[in-house]
N, C-alpha and C positions, 0 to 999 in steps of 0.2 A: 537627633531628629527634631524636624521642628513643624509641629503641628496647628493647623488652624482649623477652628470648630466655629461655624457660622448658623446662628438660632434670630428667631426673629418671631417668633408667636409662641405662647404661654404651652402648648402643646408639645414641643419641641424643645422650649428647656427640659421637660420631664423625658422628652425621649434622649436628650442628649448628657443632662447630668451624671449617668453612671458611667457612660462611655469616657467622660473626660474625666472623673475618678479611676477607671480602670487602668486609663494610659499614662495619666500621671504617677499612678503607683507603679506602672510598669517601666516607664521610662522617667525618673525622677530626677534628672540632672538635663531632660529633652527642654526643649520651649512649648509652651500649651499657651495658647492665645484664643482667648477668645472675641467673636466678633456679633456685638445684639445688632439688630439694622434696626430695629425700632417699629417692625411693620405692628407689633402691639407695642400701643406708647402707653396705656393707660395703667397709674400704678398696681391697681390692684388685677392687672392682670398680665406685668412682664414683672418688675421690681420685687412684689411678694411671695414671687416664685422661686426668684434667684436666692433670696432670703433665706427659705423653706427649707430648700432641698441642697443648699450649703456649698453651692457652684460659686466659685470666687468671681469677684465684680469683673463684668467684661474688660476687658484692657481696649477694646474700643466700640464706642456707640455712634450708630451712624444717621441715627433719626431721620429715616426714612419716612414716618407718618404714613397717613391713609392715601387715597386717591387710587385711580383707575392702576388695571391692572401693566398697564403701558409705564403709567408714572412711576407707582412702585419698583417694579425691574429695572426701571430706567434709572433710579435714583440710585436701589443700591447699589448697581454694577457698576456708577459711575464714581460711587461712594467709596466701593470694597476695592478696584482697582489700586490705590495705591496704599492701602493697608497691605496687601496682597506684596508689592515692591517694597514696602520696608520693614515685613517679618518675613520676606523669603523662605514662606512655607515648603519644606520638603511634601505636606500632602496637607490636603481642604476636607472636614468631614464636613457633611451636611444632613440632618434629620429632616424625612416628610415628605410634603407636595405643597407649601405654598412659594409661595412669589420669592422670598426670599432664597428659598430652596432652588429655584431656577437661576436666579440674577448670579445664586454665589457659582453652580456649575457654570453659567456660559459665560460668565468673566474666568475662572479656571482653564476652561478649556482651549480659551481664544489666547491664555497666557503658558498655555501648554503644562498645564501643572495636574496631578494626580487626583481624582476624587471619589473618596469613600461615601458613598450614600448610605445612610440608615434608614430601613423600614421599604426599603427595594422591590420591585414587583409586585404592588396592590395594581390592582385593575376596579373601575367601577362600570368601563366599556360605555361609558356616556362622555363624547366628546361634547358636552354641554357645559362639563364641568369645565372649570379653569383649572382645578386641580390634577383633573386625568390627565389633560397637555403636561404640567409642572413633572407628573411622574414620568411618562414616558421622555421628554425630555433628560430628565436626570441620568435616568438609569441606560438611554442611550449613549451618556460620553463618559458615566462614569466607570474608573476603573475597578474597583469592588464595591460588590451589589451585597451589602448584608441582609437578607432572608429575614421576616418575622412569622411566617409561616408557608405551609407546604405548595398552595394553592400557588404560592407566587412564583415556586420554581415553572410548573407550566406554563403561565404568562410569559416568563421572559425565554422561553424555550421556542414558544409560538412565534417569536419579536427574531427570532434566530441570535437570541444573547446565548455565548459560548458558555459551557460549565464551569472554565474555569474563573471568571467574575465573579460566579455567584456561591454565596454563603449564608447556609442556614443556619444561622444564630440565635432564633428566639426571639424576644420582646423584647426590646429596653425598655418599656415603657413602666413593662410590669416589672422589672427591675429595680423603678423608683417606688412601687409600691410595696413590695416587698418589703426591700431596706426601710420603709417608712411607716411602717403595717400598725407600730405600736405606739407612733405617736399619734396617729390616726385614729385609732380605736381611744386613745385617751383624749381624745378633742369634745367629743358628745355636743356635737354641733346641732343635732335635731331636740335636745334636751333643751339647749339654749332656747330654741325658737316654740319650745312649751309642746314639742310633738313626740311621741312616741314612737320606739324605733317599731319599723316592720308596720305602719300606721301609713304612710305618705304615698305619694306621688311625687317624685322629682324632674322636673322636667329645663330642660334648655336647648333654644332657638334662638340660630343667627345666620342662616342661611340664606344668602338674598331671594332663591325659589321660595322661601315661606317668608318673610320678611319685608319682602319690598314692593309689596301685591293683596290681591285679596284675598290671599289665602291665608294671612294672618287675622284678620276679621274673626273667618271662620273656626280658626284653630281655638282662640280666646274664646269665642262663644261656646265650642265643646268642652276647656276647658271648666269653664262656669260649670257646668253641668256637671260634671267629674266630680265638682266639690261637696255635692249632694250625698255622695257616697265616700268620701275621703278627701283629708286633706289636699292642698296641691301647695309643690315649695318652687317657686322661678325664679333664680337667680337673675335676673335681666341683663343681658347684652347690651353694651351702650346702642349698639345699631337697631336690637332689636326695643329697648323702651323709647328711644325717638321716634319709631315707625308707629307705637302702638298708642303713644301719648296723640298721633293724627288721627286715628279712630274718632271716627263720631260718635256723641252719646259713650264713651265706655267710662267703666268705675270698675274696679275690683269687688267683685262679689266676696261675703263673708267665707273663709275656709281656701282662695288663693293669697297665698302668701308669694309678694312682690318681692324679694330682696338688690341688695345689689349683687354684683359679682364677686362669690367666695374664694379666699387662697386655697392653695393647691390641698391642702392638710383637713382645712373647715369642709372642704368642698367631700373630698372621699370620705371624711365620716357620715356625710350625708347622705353619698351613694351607699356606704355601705346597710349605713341602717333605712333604707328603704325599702317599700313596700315593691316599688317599680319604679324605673325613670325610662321617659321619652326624651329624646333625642334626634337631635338631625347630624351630631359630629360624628365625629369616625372614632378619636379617642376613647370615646364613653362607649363604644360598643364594646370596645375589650376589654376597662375597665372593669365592665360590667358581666363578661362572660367569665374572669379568672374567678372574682368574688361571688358568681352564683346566683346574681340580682336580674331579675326579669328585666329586658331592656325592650323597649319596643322605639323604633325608630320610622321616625316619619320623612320617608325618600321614597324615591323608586326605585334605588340601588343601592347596592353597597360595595364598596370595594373592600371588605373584609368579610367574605362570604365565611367563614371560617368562624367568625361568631354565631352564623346561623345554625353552621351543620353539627358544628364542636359545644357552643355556649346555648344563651338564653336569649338570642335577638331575636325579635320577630318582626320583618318589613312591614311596613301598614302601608305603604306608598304615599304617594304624596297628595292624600286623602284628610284632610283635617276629622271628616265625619267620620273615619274608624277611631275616632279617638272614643265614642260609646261603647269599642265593642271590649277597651283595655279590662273594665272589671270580669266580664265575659272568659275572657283568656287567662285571668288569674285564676281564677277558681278552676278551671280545666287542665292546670299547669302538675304537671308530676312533681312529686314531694321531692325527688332525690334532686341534689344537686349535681351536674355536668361535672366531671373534670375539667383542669385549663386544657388548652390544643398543649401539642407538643412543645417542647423547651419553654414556655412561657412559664420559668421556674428562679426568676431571679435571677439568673446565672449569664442574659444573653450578651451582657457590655464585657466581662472575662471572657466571652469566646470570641468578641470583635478583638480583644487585645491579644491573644495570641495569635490573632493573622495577621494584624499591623505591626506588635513589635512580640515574635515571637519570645517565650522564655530562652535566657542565656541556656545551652545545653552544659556549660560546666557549673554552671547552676544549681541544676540537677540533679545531678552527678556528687556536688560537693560536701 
C-alpha cells in the first residue's frame, strides 16, 4: 500500500503525526510519503514541529507560501499534481480545513484517487469562514470521513453523507498530546518566563476578523487592562505583530508579555500551566477542554461545539469588550474538572489504522 499524507499548517502536523506512526507501524514494508505544501513557511512554526513530534522529514516541500486564498489552492494543486503521478498513491490522507486541505482533495478527486479526511464533519455554519467551504468541500469527495466527535455524525447526516464513510475515531490531536504529556510537563516553560503556573493569562490571535481591522485596537486595549489583575503571555503571530506594530501610539504595558511564537512542547506547557487562555483557533479549544484549562474564545462561532457542552470554552463573541468580564467567569467557574468528550483518549490514529490497513487476521490468531 502506498500512502500519501498531505499537512501544510503547524496544527495539522500535530493532527496528522500519530496517524502516520500508526500506519507505518501497521503497514511497515507500505510507502508513507509525505507531502509539507509550505502554507506555514515560518520555521518556528512548520520545521519545529516536525522536529518535536518525531515525523520524519517530508519527502516533498512544495513551498507554497502566503497569498490569497485563490493563490494558495492554486499553487499547491498545481504543485501536488505531479507528486501525486510519481508516488502513485493507492490513498491521499488529509488533516483539517485549511487551503492546503482543499487544494490536496480536489487535485485527488479530479485524479480519481481515494481520500481519507481527518477531523471530518466540524461545522461552524458561517459561510464567512474560508475554512467552513475547505471542510464541506473535503468531506464532500472524500471517501472516509474520520469523526473526532459525536456532534459531527449529525452534520454530515444533515449533508445526506452515507454512514458508511463516516468514522468515529476520536482526536488525533489529543493523541499527540498524550504521547507527549511528559515531556510537556518537563519543559516548565512559564518557570522560564518568571511566571507561576495557574498565575497567567495565555492568549493567541491571528484571525483576519480580529487582526486586520479595528478590532485589534480594541482587543489590546482590554488586554492592557487584564494586566492590572494578572499576568498576560502573547505568543505573537507573524500576521498578527505586523498588524499591531500599525497601531498608533501603542507600547506594551507592564505585565503583557509579547513573545514570539512557541514550539509545539514550550507552547502546551504553557497552556497547561495556565490560569486561562483566550483564543480565536479551533485547536486550542480542545487542547484546552482534554487538559481542564478555562478556554475563552473570541468568535462568534465555533465549530467545535463539543468543547462548550463536554469542556471549558466559553464564546465571548467577537467582542474584544467581554475580554473585562474573563476574571468575572473565573472565579464563578466550578472547581471540578470536565471529563474529555468521548474517545479523546489517546487511542484515535489506532482506530484510523484499522479501517485503513486492517490487522492481518492470521495475525491474531497466531
Amino acid at each position: 500500500m502506498r500512502v500519501l499524507y498531505v499537512v501544510g499548517t503547524r496544527p495539522n502536523f500535530v493532527k496528522t503525526a500519530p496517524v502516520i506512526a500508526a500506519m507505518r507501524d501497521r503497514l511497515p514494508e507500505g510507502r508513507h510519503a509525505i507531502v509539507h505544501t509550505g502554507q506555514h513557511y515560518d520555521r518556528l512554526m512548520s520545521e519545529v514541529f516536525l522536529e518535536e513530534l518525531g515525523v520524519p522529514a517530508p519527502d516533498h516541500m512544495l513551498e507554497v507560501g502566503s497569498g490569497t486564498h485563490a493563490q494558495q489552492t492554486a499553487r499547491t494543486m498545481e504543485r501536488l499534481e505531479p507528486v501525486i503521478e510519481a508516488e502513485r498513491p493507492d490513498l491521499i490522507v488529509v488533516p483539517g480545513d485549511v487551503n492546503s486541505t482543499l487544494a490536496a482533495v480536489l487535485t485527488a478527486v479530479k485524479m480519481e484517487l481515494p481520500v481519507a479526511h481527518v477531523e471530518s464533519g466540524l461545522r461552524s455554519f458561517d459561510m464567512t469562514m474560508p475554512e467552513e467551504v475547505n471542510r464541506i468541500v473535503a468531506d464532500r469527495f472524500s471517501s472516509h470521513l474520520f469523526l473526532h466527535s459525536e456532534d459531527a455524525i449529525g452534520n454530515l447526516r444533515a449533508e445526506g453523507v452515507g454512514q458508511e464513510r463516516m468514522h468515529f475515531v476520536g482526536n488525533t490531536m489529543i493523541d499527540t498530546l498524550v504521547a507527549l504529556e511528559d515531556r510537556i510537563a518537563a519543559t516548565g516553560a512559564a518557570a522560564q518566563l518568571g511566571l507561576s503556573p495557574g498565575s497567567y493569562l495565555l492568549v493567541t490571535l491571528h484571525r483576519p476578523a480580529l487582526v486586520d481591522g479595528p478590532l485589534l485596537g480594541e482587543t489590546v486595549h482590554h488586554l492592557s487592562h487584564l494586566t492590572q489583575g494578572m499576568p498576560v503571555v502573547f505568543p505573537v503571530h507573524p500576521r498578527t505583530r505586523k498588524m499591531m506594530e500599525a497601531l498608533p501610539d501603542w507600547s506594551a504595558p507592564e505585565g503583557l508579555h509579547l513573545t514570539e511564537p512557541f514550539g509545539y512542547l514550550d507552547f502546551l506547557s504553557l497552556v497547561t500551566d495556565a490560569r486561562a487562555v483566550l483564543t480565536d483557533s479551533g485547536g486550542i479549544q480542545e487542547e484546552t477542554t482534554y487538559l481542564g484549562v478555562p478556554c475563552f474564545t473570541l468568535r462568534a462561532n465555533t465549530e467545535r461545539p463539543v468543547t462548550v457542552t463536554l469542556g471549558t470554552n466559553t464564546l465571548l463573541g467577537l467582542e474584544p469588550s467581554a475580554i473585562a468580564e474573563i476574571p468575572a467567569f473565573l472565579a464563578n467557574r466550578p472547581a471540578d474538572r470536565p471529563p474529555p468528550p468521548p474517545l479523546w483518549d489517546g487511542q484515535a490514529a489506532e482506530r484510523i489504522a484499522d479501517i485503513l490497513a486492517p490487522p492481518d487476521p492470521e495475525m491474531l490468531t497466531a
